[in-house]
Structures are given as C-alpha cells and as structure tokens.
N, C-alpha and C positions, 0 to 999 in steps of 0.2 A: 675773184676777178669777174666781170661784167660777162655775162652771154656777149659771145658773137653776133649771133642771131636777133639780138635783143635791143641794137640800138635806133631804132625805129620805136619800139615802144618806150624805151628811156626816153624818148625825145617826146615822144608825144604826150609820155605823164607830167613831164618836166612841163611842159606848155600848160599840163590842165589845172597844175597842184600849186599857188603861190607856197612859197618858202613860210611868208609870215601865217600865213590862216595854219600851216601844221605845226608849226613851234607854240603858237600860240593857245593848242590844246593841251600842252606841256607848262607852258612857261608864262607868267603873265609878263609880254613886252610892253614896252612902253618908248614912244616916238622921239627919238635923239635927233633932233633935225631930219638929213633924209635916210636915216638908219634905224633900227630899234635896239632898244636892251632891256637886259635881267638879269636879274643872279645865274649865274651859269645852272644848268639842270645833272652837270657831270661832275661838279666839284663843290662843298660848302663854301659859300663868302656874304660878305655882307655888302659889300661894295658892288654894284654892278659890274660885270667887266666881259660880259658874254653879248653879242652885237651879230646883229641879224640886218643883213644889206639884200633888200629886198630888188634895186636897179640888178644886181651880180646874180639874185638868188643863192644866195650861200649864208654861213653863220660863221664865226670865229671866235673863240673864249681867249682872251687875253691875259687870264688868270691860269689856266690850265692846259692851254695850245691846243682843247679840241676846235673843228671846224669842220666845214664839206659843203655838201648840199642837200638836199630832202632826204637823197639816199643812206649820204653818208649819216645824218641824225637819226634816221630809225636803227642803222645799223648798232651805231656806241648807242641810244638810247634805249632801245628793247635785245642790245643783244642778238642782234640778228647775223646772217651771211646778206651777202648782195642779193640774192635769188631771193631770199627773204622775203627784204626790204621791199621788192622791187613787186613780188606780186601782192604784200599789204598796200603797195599805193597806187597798183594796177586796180585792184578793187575798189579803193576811194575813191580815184579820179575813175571808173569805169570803162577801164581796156582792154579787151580782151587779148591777152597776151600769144604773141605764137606759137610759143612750146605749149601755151594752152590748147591753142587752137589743134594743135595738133600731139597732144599728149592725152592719150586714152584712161591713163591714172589721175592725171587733172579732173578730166572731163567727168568719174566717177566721185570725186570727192568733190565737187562742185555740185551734184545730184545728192550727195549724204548731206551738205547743209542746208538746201531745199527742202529737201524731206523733214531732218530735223525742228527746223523753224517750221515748217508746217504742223508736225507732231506736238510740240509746244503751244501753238495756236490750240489746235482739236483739245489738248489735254486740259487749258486753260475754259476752252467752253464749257467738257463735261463738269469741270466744276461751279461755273454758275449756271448750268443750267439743269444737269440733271436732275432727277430727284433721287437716285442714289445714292447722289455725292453728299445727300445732308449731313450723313455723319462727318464729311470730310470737313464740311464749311462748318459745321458747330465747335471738331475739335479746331480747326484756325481760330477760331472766335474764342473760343476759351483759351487758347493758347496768344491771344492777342496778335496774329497774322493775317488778319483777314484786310484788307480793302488795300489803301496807298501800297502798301509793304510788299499785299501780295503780286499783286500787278509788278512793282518796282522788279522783283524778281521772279516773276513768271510762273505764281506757284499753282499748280494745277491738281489733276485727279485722273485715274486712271479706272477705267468702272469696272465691275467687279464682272467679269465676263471672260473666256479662255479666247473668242476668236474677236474682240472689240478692235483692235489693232487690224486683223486681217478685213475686216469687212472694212472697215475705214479708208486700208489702205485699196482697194477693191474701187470705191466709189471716189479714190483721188487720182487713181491711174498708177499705183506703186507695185510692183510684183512684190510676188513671195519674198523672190531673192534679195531684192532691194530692200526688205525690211529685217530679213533676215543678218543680212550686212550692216546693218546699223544697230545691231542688236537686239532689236525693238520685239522679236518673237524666237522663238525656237525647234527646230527641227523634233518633232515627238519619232522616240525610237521605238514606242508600242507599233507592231505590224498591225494590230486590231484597230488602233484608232481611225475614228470617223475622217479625222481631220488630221496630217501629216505634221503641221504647226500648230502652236502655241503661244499665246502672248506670253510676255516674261512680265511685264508690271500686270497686278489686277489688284483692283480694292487697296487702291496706294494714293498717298497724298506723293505728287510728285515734284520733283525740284529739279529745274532743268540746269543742265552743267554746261557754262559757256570757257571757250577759249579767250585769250587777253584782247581779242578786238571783238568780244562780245558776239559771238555766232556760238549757237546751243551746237555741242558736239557730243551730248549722251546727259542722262537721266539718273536721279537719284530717288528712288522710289518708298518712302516710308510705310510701314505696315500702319492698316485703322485695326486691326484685329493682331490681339496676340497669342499664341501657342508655343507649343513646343516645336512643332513642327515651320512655324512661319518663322522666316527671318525679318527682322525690327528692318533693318534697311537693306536693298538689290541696288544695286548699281549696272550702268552698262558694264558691256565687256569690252576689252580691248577689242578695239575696229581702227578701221585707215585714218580715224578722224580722232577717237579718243585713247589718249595713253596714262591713264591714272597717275604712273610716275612722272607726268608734265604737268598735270594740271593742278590748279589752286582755284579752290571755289571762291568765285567772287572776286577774283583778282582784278576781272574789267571793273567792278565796280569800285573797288580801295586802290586803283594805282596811284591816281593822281591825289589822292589821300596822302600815299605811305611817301611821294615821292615829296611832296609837300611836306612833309614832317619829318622825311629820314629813316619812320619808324614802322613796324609793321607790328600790326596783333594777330598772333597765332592760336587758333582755337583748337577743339576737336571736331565741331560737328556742322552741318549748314545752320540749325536753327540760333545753335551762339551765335555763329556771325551774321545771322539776318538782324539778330534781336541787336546787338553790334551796331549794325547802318541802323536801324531801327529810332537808336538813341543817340545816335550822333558819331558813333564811335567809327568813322565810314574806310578805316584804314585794319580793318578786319579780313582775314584767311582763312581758308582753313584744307588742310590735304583733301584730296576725295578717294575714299574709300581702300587707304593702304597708309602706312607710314611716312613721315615725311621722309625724302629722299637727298640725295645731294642736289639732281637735279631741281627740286623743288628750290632747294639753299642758293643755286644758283640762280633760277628767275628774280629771286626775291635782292639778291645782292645787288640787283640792276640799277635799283629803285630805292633798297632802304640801306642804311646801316648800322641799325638797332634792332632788333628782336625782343619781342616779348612776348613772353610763353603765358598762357589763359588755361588751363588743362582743369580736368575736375578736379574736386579736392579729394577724392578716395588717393588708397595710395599707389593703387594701377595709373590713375590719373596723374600724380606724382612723377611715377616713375617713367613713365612717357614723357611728361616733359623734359626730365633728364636727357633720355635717351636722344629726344628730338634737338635739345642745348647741343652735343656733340654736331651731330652733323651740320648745324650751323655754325660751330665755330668751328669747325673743318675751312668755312671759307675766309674766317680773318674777321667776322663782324662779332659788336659787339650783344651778347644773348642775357636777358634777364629776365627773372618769373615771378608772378603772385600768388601768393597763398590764399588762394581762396577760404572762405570759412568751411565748415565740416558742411557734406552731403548738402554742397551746392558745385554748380557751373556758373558759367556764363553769366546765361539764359536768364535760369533762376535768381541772379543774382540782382541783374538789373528790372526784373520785375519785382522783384521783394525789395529794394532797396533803392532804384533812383539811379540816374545816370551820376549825379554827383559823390555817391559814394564809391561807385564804379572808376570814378576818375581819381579819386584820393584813393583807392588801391593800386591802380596806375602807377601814381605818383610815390608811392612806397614800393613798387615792386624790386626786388634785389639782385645779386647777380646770380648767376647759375651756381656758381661753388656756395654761394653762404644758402641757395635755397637744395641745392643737393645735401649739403651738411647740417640744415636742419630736417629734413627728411630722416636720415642715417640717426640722426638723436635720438629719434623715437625709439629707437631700439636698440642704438648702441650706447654704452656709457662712456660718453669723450674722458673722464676723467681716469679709467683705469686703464692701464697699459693695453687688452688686447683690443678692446672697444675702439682706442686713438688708435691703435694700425689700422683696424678696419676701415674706418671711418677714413683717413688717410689712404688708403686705396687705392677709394673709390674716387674720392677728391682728382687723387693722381691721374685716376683714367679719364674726368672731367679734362682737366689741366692741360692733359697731353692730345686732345682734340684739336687744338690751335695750332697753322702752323705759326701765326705771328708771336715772337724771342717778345715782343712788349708785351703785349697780351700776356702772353703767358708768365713773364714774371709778375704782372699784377696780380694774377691769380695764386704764383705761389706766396705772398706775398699776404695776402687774403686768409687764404688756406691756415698758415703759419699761424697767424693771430686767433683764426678758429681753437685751435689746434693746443696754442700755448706752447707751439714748440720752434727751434731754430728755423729759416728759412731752409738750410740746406738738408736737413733733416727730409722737406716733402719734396727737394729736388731728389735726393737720392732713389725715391718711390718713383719716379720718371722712368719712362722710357729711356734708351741709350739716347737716344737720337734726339731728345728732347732737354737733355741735360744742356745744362749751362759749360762754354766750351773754356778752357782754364786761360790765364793770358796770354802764355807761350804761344798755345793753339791756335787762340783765335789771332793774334799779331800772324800767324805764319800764313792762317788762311787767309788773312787780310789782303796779306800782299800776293798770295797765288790768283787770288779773284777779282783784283782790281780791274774797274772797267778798261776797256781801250778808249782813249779820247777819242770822240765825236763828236767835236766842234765843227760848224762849219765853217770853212774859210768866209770871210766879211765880204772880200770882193766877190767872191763868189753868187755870195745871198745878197749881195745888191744889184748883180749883173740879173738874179732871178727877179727878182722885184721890179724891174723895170719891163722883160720882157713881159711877166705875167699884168702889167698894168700898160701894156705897149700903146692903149691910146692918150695915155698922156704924159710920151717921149715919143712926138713926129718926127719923122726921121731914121731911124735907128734901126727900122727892118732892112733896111739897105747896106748899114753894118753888119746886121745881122748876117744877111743873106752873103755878104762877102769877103767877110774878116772874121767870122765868129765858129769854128768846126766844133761840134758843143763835144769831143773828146778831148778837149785841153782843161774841161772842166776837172779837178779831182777828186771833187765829192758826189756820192753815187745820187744821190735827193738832188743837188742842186743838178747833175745834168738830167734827170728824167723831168724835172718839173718843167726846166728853160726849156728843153725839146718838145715837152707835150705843151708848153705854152706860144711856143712858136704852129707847131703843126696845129693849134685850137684856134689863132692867128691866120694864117695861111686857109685853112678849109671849113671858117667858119662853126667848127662845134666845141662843144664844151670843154671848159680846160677837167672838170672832174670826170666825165665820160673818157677821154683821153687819157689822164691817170690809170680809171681802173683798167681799161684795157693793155697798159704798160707793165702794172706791177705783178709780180712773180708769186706774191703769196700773201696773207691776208697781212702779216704783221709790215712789211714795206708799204701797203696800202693805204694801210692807217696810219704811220709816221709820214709820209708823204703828204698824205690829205689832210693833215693837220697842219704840215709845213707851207701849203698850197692856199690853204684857207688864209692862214696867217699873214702871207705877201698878198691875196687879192685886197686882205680887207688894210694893208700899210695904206697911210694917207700919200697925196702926193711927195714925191721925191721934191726936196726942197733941197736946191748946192751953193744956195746963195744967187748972187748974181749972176750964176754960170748957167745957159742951158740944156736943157736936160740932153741935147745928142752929145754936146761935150762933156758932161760925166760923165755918160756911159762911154766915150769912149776912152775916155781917160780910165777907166778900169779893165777895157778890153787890152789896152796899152801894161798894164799891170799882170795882166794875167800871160797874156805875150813875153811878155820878162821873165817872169816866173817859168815858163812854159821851155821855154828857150837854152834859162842859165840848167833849168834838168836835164836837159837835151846833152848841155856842152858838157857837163859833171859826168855823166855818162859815156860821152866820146873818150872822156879823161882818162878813168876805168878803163874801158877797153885798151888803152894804146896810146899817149900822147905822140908818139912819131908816126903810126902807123895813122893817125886820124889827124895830123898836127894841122893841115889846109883847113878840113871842116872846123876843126876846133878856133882858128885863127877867123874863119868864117862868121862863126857865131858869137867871137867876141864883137867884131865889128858891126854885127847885125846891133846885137844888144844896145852898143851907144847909139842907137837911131830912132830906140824905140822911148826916146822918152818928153817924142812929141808927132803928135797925128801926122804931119805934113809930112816930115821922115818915116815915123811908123807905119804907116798904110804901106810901102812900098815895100817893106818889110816883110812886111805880113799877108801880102798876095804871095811874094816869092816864098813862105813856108805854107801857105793854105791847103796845099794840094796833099802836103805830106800829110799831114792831122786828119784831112775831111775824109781818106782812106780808109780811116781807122774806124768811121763810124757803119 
C-alpha cells in the first residue's frame, strides 16, 4: 500500500514523469490515434494488444489484464513493492522524497552512491593516467578491453599503494568511516601499524559492480600479479548498498536485451560477459562473486523465460552449470546449456572463433537433462545396469527441481529416451512429491481444489465503468450521490473501485493513488489495479439510442431488484408471519422498480438502510 505520508510526492512525480517516455524505455510504442501500443512487456503475443493512454496516464494489456500507472508498471515490471517503485521514480523525476528527507538510513545510502560513482570516476583516471597502471592498460589491450568496451563499463585501476584510497578520499572530503562502509578500505588490527586502515583493492584491474538502474554499488577487483598468496579476484563486502546474493553483473546493461528476446545468457565471470556485449551478445549475466541463488532466479524471471547456461568447459565448470540449471528451474523457467569445447570459456571462445560461431553454439545449446546426461557419460556407462541408476539419479535430482507437472514430465520424458528405459521407470527415481498423482488421486484432488467462482456480476462491472469514466455519463453523480450506497454492491473489486472512483471524482485525485491506499495487501492491489486499468481504458459506453444517465440507471434499477428480492428471501428465513408486513412490503416495492419514475421513490425510501452499512 501507498505511504501515507507520501502522497504529495506521488503527486508530484506523477506531474514530472509522462507515462509514455517510461514505457517507452521498455517497450517500443507506437501512436494508435490518441493512444499508443506494443506487444505487451508482461505477456508473449504477436498481435499488439497492450495500450498506453497517455490523456489518463495509465497502460492496460488487453491480452493479459495487466495495467496502472507509472507506479504500477515498475512495480509488475521490475518486481518491485510500492516504496520501491516510488523512490526509483523519485530519483528520475528528481524528488526528494520525505521519509527521505527525513530518514537518517536514506540519507546514508544516498552518501554510499556518491562516494561510489565518485571512486569509479578516480579509479577510471588512475588508469588512463597513471604510469603505474601500464601493466593494467597493456593486459586490457592484450586481452582486447581497452577503449569503447572499457569506458562502456567503467573498467578502471587501482594503484598499487596501501593508503591510495585513504588519501583520495582525504582530498574529496570522505572520512575513514565512510569508506570504510563502503568497503573500499579496512580496519588494520596490527596495534604497531603506522596507519590504522588499509585499502582493500591495490594493483587491481577493477570492475565496478552496478545495481539494475545502473548506480556502482561495489567493486570487483582482478589481480595484475599472481601468487599464492594473492587472490585472482576481491570483491566488495556486503555493505547497506551491496548484497552479492541480489546482484547480477551487468544486468542494467542486458535487460532490455534479455526482455527483448525472452532469454538470458548466464556466465561465470565479468570478462565473459563484457567479451558478451562486446560482440553483440548484449543479453549476457553473470552472478558476482558467489553462486547463483534463488534470488538471482527470481530477478532474472522478471525479464526472461529462457535460460542459458555458458560455464567453462572443465568439468567443475560443468558441474556448476548443473547445479546453477536447479535453481533456475526451481522457478518454472525454461534452463538449457552449451558445450563449450575442451579448456575454453566464453571469452576465449569468441576471441578464437568469431561472434558467429558463438551464435551457432547458441543455437545448438540443449536442455539441462540431455547436457547433465552427457556430463555423467563421461564416466558412467549408460549401457550397464549400475552406470543407468547412476546416471538416472542424477537426472532425477535435475527433474525434481521444477515445480511445473509440464516441465517436468518433458523432462522425464527426455530422461527415458536417454536412458532407453520406461517413462515410469525415472518417475519412480522422483521424489514423493514429485511423482505423477494416479487418477483416482488426482480426480479426488480435483475436485477438493476447485476454485470458487469469481465472476464478476456484468451489472456490476458496467455500473464501475461508468463511474470510473464519469465524464462521459453527465448526470449520473446526482444518482450516484442519491440512489447508489455502494454496499448493495456484491463484489468486493467492483465496490472498492466504484467507491475510490467516485471519491477520485469528488476530490479531484487519482483514481490509482485512491486504490492503493484502499487495498489491504499487495495481491488485492494488483487484481484491482489491473481491474481499474481495464474500465479506464473501456471505450465509451455505447446503449444505442439510449443515453448514457439512462443506462446507468437502468442498471442501478437492476441491482435495486436484485438487492431487495435478498433482502425479502431473508425476511422469509427468519419468519414469514413474524416479518409477513415487511415481507408484503418488499414485494410491492419490487413491482416499482422496474422503471425510474417509480423506482427512485423506491429507492430513497430503502437508501438510508444500505448507506448505514458503509
């Protein structure tokens, strides 16, 4: 739900942010008369059918019922909360928000990516300027990183010095502490030392690690010198700004790639996926300096629905991509890998060989079962009895990563044909919980789990459509206002939306600002606002030759009926003698209502009872 406190700057970002310039960093629109459209960004289609009304400010997919407004589109599109949303568009449009203004945790993590963008800048100098950094900029040059590429991602140097960082930050106004916080130096626990801190990068080719709206939030720092003692790559540490298990390197740079294609490439390291954008390949990832996680599976689910795994070809490399295939299909997407050739990457691959051979690997990459089961070949022999369990397994523990019953019978399905053995044969290697449910079972669960119908009443959703488009049905607030108590409504959506489209009406603000400070929890939020979206952007009410205040009230006259004969079925329950006057009452009301000149009269004399109840 929407801050309290917040709707002053909702209001103010809404003013600074057209609807179409932010979809249109998403989506390419295109001018439908006075609306725009595109393939929806939430759903595959080929037919446009997602429509941005920029008069309303709002969007509506007519193919998939998402819609809202600025807020609502970052929210389903990045995945976000309201608070989110709300302080990614505070910072586009440039508003300093009040819980900012007066949140002391804000106010610090607004000073970390300061710093950070600063440290990026410095680290970017010392490498074209220093003379230390030669060795850095020769190995870029030999490693074919240097100029467009490097700039493109902010590839820098760190000089080979313990207090470089300290003095720097000395001469830009940063304390200890504030660099300490950022990870950027370390607390020395020698009592002898000269100096209390320590830079953590030195003599490092560095690669700055940005968040999805492109703000550096920590550092990835490659060794120019190797030991035993030196480790090949430092990363930051977890700080207020970087959470390894959130971030994907590159991801501001491959969204609008991966979102655009569906697909995402998963690496291991930054320089595959620099080399990656490098060559075209600009829908490139890669974890930062931990395994992939759920949460990573979840960003990535936003945006693609294909996975495809790049790992080395060693067979730790191998086996990592397995491992990393589970926990993407843990979320229901489809996961498939290449086989790189022997004692190559990425990297390697597309400098020895060419973006286009790179793409016809691509294009042959397989799914995770058939590239797990040729892994396990190498060692097991599918063709003798303990080799096929083995080998079968492992498959299984693949198989059983999915919760999607389709998926996973493809897989076992897959499996079987590897395999040369029955289907139920690798269902049986499943988990309980993953087995195929028999038909008895599943008919019985069928019907314990059937949804409850949530249709909405028609009258209902056109009495919403009207008020929510109330300026073109003149007249009708006057019904509204004196024959309409919106608890005769009986669908819980259509009375929150008539009510917050009435009070949006009445006090001039937004009918989705109104929403969210209505709805109880994120999921009514979202079915709402998609319900909301969907009646602003209806065309007009067309009844024929009738006008629009007599529709409407010929449907307020309907739900009156309706409203009424509950009322009298009820009396009936209770007592037909004990209630027999009211009852005898309410039939006579009933034959009245089924024309305004009668019905109004009707319907002042029960308004009092209903409006009570609001």
């Amino acid at each position: 739900m929407a801050d309290r406190n917040s709707s002053g700057d909702v209001e103010e970002i809404r003013a600074r942010i057209d609807i179409v310039d932010l979809i249109s960093q998403y989506v390419q629109l295109k001018r439908a008369g006075s609306t725009f459209k595109a393939c929806c960004p939430f759903h595959k289609e080929k037919t446009p059918s997602f429509t941005v009304n920029p008069a309303r400010q709002i969007y509506h997919c007519f193919g998939c019922g998402a819609g809202g407004d600025i807020f609502s589109f970052l929210m389903q599109h990045e995945g976000m909360d309201f608070r989110g949303a709300l302080e990614m568009l505070a910072e586009r449009a440039g508003v300093a928000l009040q819980t900012q203004r007066n949140d002391a945790r804000s106010s610090e993590k607004k000073e970390l990516y300061q710093l950070h963008s600063s440290v990026a800048a410095f680290y970017q100098r010392c490498l074209g300027e220093m003379k230390s950094a030669e060795k850095a900029r020769e190995y870029l040059k030999e490693r074919n990183l240097d100029g467009v590429i490097a700039e493109q991602f902010a590839i820098g140097y760190a000089p080979a010095r313990w207090d470089a960082m300290l003095q720097w930050g000395e001469k830009s106004g940063y304390t200890p502490a504030q660099l300490e916080a950022a990870g950027l130096i370390i607390h020395n626990e020698r009592t002898d030392a000269r100096n209390p801190y320590y830079d953590r990068f030195r003599n490092r080719i560095m690669f700055p690690i940005r968040d999805e709206q492109g703000r550096t939030i920590g550092f990835s720092g490659r060794a120019l010198t190797e030991g035993e003692r030196t480790a090949k790559y430092v990363n930051s540490p977890e700080t207020l700004l970087f959470h390894k298990s959130r971030v994907l390197y590159a991801l501001d740079q491959a969204r609008k790639a991966i979102i655009d294609s569906g697909e995402a490439l998963i690496c291991e390291g930054q320089i595959d996926v620099i080399r990656c954008h490098q060559t075209g390949f600009n829908n490139a990832v890669a974890a930062q300096g931990t395994a992939f996680t759920e949460t990573h599976a979840a960003i990535l689910k936003r945006y693609a629905d294909n996975i495809i795994l790049i790992f080395d070809s060693d067979r730790a490399g191998r086996a990592a991509a397995v491992r990393t295939g589970h926990v993407f299909l843990a979320t229901g997407m489809a996961v498939q890998a290449v086989a790189l050739p022997a004692k190559s990457d990425p990297d390697s691959f597309l400098q020895e060989n060419g973006p286009e051979a790179f793409r016809k690997l691509l294009e042959e990459a397989v799914s995770i079962v058939r590239f797990n089961y040729a892994m396990l070949a190498e060692t097991e022999d599918a063709e003798t009895e303990i080799g096929a369990m083995r080998i079968a397994r492992s498959l299984a523990e693949t198989i059983s990563a999915t919760p999607n019953s389709v998926q996973r019978s493809r897989m076992v399905q897959e499996a079987a044909e590897l395999l040369k053995v029955p289907e139920n044969a690798i269902v049986e290697q499943l988990p309980q919980k993953n087995r195929r449910e028999r038909p008895a079972a599943a008919q019985q669960n069928k019907s314990l789990t059937k949804p409850a119908n949530r249709s909405i009443p028609a009258d209902e959703n056109a009495l919403c459509e009207y008020i929510v488009n109330i300026e073109n049905a003149p007249g009708i607030e006057e019904d509204i206002e004196q024959c309409l108590p919106f608890s005769i409504l009986s669908n819980n959506e259509c009375r929150i939306i008539a009510e917050a489209a009435w009070m949006s009406f009445k006090q001039g603000r937004p009918l989705n600002e109104l929403l969210r400070e209505t709805c109880q929890d994120d999921t009514d939020e979202d079915n709402i606002a998609r319900m909301a979206a969907k009646l602003q952007m209806a065309p007009p009410k067309n009844a024929g030759d009738i006008p629009a205040r007599e529709a409407f009230r010929a449907i307020l006259l309907r739900l009156w009926q309706k409203t009424l004969k509950a009322k009298r079925q009820q009396l009936i329950a209770l007592g037909r003698d004990k209630h027999s006057a009211a009852i005898r009452q309410l039939t006579l009301d009933l034959k009245y209502l089924h024309n305004w000149q009668d019905g109004e009269m009707v319907i002042h004399d029960h308004f009092a009872d209903f409006s009570e109840n609001e």
